[in-house]
N, C-alpha and C positions, 0 to 999 in steps of 0.2 A: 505110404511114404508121403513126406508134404513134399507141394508141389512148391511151392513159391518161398522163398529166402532170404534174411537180411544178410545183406552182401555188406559183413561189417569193418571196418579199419579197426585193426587188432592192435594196443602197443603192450609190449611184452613187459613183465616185472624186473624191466633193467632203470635206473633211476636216470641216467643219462640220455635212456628215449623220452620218460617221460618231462624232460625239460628240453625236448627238442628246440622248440621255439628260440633256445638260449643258443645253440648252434647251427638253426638254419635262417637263409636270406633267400626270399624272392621276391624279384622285384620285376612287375609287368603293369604296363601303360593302361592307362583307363581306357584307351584308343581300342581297346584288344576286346575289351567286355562291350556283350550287347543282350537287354533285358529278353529274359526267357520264362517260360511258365512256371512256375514255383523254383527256379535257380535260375544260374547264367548261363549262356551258354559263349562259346567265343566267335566274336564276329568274322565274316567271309573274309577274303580277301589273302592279301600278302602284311602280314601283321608284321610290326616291327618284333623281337630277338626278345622271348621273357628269360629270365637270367635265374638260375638255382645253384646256392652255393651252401653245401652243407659241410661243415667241420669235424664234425663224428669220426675219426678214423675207422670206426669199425663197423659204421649205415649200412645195412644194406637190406632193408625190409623193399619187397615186392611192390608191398602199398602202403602210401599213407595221405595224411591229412593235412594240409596246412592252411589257416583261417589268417587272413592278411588282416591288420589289427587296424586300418583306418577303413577300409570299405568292407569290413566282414563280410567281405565275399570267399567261401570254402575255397580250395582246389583237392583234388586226388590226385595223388601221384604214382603212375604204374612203371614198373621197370619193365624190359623187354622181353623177362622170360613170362611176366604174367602176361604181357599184351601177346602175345604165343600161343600162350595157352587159352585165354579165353578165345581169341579168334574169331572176334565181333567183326560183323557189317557196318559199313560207316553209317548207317540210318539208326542204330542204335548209340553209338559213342560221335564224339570228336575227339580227336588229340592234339595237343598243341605241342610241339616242340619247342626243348627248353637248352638253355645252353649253359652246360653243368663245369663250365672249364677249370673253374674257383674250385670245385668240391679237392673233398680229401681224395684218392686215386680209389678206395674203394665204391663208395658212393659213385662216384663219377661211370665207373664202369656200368655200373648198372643202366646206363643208358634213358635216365626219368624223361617220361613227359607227363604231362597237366591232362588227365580224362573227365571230359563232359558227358555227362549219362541224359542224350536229350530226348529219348522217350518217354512219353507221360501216360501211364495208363491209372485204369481205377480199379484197383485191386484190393483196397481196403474196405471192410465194413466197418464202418463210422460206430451204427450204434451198440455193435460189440465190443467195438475196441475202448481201451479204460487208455485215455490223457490227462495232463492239465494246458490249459491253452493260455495265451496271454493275456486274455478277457477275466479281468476280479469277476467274481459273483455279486448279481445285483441283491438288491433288500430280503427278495424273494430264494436268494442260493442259486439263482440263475446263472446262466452265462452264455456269452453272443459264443455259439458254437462257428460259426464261422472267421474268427479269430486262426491264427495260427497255431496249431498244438504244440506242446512241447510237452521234453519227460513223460512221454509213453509207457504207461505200465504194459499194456499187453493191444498190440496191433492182428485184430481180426484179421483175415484174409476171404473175402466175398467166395462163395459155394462154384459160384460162376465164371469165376474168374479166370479171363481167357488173355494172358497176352501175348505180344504179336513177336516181342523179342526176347531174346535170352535175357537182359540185362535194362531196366526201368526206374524210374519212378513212380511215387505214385500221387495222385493230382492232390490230395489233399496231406498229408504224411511226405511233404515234398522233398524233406530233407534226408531223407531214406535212400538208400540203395536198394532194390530188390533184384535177385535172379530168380532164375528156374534151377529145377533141380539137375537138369543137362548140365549146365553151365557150372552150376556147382561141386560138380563129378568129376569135371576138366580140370577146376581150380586148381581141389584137393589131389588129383592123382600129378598135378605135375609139381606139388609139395610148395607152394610158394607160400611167403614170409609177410606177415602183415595182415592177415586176414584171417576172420570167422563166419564160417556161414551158418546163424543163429537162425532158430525158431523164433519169429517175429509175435505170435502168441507166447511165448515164454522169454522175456527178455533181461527178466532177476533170479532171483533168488525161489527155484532152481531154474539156470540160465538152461536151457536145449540146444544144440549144437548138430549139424551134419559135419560126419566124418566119414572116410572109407569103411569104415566098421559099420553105419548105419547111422543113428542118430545115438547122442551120448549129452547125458544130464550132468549139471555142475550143481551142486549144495554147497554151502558153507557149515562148516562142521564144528560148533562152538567150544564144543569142549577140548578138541585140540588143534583149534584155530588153526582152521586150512581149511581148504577146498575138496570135497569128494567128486570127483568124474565116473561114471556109471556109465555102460554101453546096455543098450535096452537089449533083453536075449540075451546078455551074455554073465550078466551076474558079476563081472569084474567090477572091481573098485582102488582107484589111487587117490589115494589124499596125495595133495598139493601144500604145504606149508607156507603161511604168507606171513611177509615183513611187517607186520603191525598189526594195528586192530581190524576187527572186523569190519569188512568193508558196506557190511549191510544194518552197523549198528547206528546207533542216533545220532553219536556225537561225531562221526563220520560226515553223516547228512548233513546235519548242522552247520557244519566246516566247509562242506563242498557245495552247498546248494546254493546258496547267492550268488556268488563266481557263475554257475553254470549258468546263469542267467542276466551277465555284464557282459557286453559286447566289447568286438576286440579281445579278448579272453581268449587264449591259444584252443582248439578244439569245442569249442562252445557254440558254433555255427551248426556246428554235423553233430550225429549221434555216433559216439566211438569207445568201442571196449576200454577198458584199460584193466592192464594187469590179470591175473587169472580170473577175476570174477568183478562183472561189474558192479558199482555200489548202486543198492535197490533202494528204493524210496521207503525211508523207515516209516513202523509201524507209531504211529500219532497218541494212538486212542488211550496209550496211556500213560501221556503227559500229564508232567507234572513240573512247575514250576520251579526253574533253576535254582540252584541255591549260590549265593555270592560265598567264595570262599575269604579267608583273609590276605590268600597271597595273590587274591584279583582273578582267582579263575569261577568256573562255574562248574555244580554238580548238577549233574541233571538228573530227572527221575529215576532212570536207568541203573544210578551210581558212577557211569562214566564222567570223565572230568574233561573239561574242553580247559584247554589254557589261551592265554593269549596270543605266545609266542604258536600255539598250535595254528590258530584261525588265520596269523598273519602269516604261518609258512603257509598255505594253500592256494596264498594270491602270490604263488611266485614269480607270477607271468605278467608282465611289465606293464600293461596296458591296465589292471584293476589294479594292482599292488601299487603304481603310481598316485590313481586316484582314491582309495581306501587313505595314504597315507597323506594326500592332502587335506580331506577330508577332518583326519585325525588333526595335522595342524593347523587349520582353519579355525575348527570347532574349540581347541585345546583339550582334546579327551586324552587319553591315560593309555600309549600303546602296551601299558599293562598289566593293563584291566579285561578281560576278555568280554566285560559288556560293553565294553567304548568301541574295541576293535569290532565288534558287531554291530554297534551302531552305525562305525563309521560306515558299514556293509551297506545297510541299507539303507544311508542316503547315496550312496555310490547307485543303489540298484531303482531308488526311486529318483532319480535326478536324468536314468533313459528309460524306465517305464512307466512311469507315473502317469507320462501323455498317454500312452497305448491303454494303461489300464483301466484310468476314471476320466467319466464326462466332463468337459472342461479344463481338464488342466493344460496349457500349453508344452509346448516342443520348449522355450526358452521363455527366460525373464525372471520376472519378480513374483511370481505366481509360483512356477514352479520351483523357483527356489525353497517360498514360504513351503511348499507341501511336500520337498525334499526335509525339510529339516523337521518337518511334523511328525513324519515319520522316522526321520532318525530318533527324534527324543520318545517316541511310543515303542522304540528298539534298547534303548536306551532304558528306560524304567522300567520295562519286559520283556528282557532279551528272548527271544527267538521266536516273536512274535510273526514277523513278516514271513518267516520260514516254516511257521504251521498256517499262516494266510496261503504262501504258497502251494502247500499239499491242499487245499481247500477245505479249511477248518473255518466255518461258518463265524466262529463268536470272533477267533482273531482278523477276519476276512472284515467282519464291521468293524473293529478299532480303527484297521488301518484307514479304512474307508472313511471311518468318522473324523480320524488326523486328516487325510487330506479334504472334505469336504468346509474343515472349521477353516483350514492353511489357505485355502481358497478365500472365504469369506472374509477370511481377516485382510488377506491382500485386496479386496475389494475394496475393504474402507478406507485401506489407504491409498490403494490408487483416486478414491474421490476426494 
């Protein structure tokens, strides 16, 4: 049996959680955070009142997520039957209480408060685990492995690994939640709402899962689109039926991946389930060159069809959906054109990573503007370029990199 667990925020295939963001409010003082080793944690004392008002009349998951859109600092939110049943030590969590008066009555009952997971152990094996991290690749296909990871295909878990509490982080993989399998037995037997606890080695397609039954495998089943759940020893099988496309096809990726890498973006701080299977990082290798249709959308290798009006339902979350569509009226692209809507993507995604990614470019000004907009026109004449840079596809990893190093130099000349 594995020992160690991503202790994951689940949202369920109801359309109304997944646009939580549009009916919850939290609102807590900078006065209350104080910097902690790979997250926050909340500072001592007698804090002033953080306030939680959710509208959902029918809330009432266990746990969740919520990523505040000007400091993208996470929170978790546990109701009181999970904090019960896990029945942590304060040396492992913090809780902060929150004052839920506003919510709808069901929500409100639940009693939320804000959990800080402030144990930090090293539980990951680095050079097993398969990332991408927010460092491009240099000339060489390199990259400063000590950058932040993101988009974990599959997190190793060390032979050795010993830790001290039921419930962790882990020092580099910060953004994680891990348990133990104790802790994970408690979860599930006391049936709470909002949570998976995943095989951290198996985090796609097929997703692994602890349940009472044992451990149980998720597939996506193409041919009649839905989900197979499998309990290992047991030979049972349920397909799951899901609302749309696959969630581990390309044009899925394509639609979702930018976003999940724009801050302020609802759930884009954390790693978090959504819906019965999460969408896995599609397979690259054999791309091929979008085709422009005539009603402005694009065919992609695959035969699936990305539209415009698609890519702009995805950014429905206020914080990139604002900026994508200024973007668009700045530039005067086509919101219906799905390569414009794409562009506008990735000057939105190069205009906050563009510093972190390449040497030189600044945080602000005329520099990074020029190599925001280099890269939207290199998004622009080859849609989904910056989105196989991201999976780290070496040739479009140097376009991008050749846009911003030109967008640089040209801002050089005119700065002199």
């Amino acid at each position: 049996m594995i020992g160690i667990w991503w202790f994951a925020p689940f949202v369920p295939d109801e359309p109304d959680l997944q646009r939580l963001d549009r009916h919850c409010r939290f609102t807590l003082g900078d006065e209350l955070l104080g910097a902690g080793p790979g997250a926050y944690r909340f500072s001592p004392g007698n804090p002033p009142t953080a306030r939680l008002e959710i509208a959902l009349e029918s809330f009432s998951l266990d746990l969740f997520c919520w990523v505040d859109s000007r400091s993208r600092h996470p929170y978790l939110f546990v109701s009181q039957t999970l904090r019960d049943a896990m029945a942590l030590v304060p040396q492992d969590v913090q809780y902060l209480p929150v004052d839920s008066s506003l919510s709808a009555p069901l929500p409100r009952s639940q009693n939320y408060m804000a959990m800080h997971v402030q144990e930090i152990e090293t539980v990951a094996d680095r050079e097993e685990s398969f990332y991408v991290n927010q460092g491009m690749p240099d000339e060489k296909g390199i990259v400063d492995d000590s950058k932040e990871p993101i988009s974990p295909g599959r997190i190793a878990i060390r032979h050795d690994a010993a830790p001290k509490g039921d419930i962790f982080r882990d020092s580099f993989f910060s953004k994680f939640v891990f348990c133990t399998d104790k802790l994970a037995v408690r979860v599930l037997q006391s049936q709470c709402s909002g949570i998976r606890i995943v095989d951290p080695a198996s985090l796609f397609d097929p997703l692994r899962f602890r349940s009472l039954r044992g451990i149980e495998e998720e597939s996506w089943d193409e041919a009649q689109e839905g989900s197979h759940t499998v309990s290992e020893g047991r030979g049972g099988t349920e397909l799951h039926r899901a609302a749309g496309n696959n969630p581990h096809g390309l044009a899925n990726a394509l639609c979702a991946d930018y976003g999940d890498h724009i801050p302020g973006v609802q759930f884009a701080a954390v790693p978090m389930l959504m819906g019965s299977l999460r969408k896995a990082r599609a397979d690259v290798t054999n791309w091929e060159h979008p085709v422009r249709l005539s009603d402005g959308s694009l065919r992609l290798g695959t035969g699936e069809i990305v539209t415009a009006s698609r890519l702009l339902g995805v950014v429905d979350r206020s914080s990139e959906r604002d900026a994508v569509w200024s973007a668009i009226t700045k530039f005067e692209l086509n919101p219906e054109q799905a390569a414009d809507v794409l562009a506008a993507r990735a000057y939105v995604w190069a205009n906050r990573f563009a510093p972190e990614s390449f040497a030189d470019v600044p945080a602000s000004g005329a520099a990074l503007e020029s190599v925001s907009h280099s890269i939207m026109l290199i998004e622009l004449a080859s849609p989904g370029t910056l989105y196989l840079a991201l999976q780290g596809d070496r040739l479009s990893t140097e376009y991008i990199r050749g846009a911003a190093e030109e967008a640089l130099s040209d801002a050089a000349i005119v700065e002199s």
